[in-house]
C-alpha positions as CSV (number, residue, x, y, z in Angstrom):
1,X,-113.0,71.5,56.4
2,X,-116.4,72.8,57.5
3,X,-115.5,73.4,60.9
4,X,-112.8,75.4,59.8
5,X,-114.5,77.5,57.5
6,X,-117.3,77.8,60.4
7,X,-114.6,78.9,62.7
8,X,-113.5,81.8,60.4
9,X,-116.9,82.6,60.1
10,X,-117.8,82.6,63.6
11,X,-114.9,84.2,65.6
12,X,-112.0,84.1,62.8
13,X,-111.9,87.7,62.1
14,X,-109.3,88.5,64.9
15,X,-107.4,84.9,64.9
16,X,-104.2,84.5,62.8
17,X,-104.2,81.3,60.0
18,X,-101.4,79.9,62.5
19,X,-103.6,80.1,65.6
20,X,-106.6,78.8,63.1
21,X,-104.2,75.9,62.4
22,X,-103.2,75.0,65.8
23,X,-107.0,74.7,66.9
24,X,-107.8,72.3,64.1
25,X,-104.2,70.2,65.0
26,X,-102.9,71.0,61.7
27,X,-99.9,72.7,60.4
28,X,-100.2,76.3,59.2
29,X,-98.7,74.5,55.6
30,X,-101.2,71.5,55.8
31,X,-104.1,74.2,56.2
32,X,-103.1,76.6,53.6
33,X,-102.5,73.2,51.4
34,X,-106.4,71.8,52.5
35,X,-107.6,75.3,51.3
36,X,-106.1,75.1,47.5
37,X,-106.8,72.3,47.3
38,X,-110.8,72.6,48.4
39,X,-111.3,76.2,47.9
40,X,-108.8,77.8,45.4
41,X,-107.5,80.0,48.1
42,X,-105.7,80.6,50.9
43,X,-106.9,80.2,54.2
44,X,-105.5,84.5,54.4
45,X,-107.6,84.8,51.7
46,X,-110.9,83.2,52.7
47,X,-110.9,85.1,55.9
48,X,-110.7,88.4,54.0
49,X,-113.6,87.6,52.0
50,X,-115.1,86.9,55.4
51,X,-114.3,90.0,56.5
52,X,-115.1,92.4,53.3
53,X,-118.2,90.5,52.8
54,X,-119.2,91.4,56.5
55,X,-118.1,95.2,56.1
56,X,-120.2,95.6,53.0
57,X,-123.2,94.0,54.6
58,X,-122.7,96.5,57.5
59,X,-122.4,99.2,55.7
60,X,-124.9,99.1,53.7
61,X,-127.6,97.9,55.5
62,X,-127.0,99.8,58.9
63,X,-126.2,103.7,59.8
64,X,-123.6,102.1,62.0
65,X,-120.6,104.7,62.1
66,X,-117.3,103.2,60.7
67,X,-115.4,103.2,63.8
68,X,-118.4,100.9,65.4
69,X,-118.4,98.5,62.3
70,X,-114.2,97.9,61.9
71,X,-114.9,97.3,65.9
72,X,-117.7,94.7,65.1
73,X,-115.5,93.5,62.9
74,X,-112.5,92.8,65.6
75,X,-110.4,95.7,64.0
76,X,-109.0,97.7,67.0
77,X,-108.0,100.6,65.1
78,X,-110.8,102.7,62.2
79,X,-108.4,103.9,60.0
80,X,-106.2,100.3,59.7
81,X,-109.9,99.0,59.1
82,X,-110.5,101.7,55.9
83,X,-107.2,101.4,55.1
84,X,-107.8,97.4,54.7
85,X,-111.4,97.6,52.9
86,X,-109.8,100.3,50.5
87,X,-107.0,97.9,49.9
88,X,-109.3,95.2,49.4
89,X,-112.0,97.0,47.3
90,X,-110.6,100.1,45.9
91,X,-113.0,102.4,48.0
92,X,-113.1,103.9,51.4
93,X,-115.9,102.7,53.7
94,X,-117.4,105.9,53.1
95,X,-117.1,105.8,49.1
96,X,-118.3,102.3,49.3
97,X,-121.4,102.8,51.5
98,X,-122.6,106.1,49.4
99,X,-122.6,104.3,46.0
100,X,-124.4,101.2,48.1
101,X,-126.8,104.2,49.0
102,X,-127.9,105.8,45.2
């Protein structure tokens, strides 16, 4: 399980859980299962964490511009990336990184 997790942390922004699965010779339903089981969430899930956990770091800890962190991040497109984080957190990247700011 800690390869897995290392993966997602490493390079599993941009892969898909079923690609994540394949790697780790696994089922896409044997991995989502492992991930209950050990972490209380699915593998989707975990990776988003990942991803909103990065963003946040980024944002407020560097005057990188938004479009240059969702692309550090392996989004290919700005506004699907603050359309995700607001999903995610309930603010824009640009709400979220002025209240990390006061």
């Amino acid at each position: 399980m800690q390869s897995i997790i290392r993966m997602i942390g490493e390079r599993g922004f941009d892969r898909k859980v079923g690609d994540i699965a394949r790697i780790c010779g696994m089922s896409r339903a044997s991995l989502f299962q492992k991930f209950r089981e050990e972490l209380g969430c699915s593998p989707t899930e975990y990776r988003d964490n990942c991803i909103i956990a990065a963003a946040k770091q980024l944002l407020s800890s560097s005057s990188m511009q938004i479009q240059e962190v969702a692309w550090h991040l392996h989004f290919h497109d700005s506004f699907y990336f603050s359309k995700f984080f607001r999903m995610k957190t309930g603010l824009t990247p640009t709400e979220f990184r002025k209240r990390s700011q006061e």
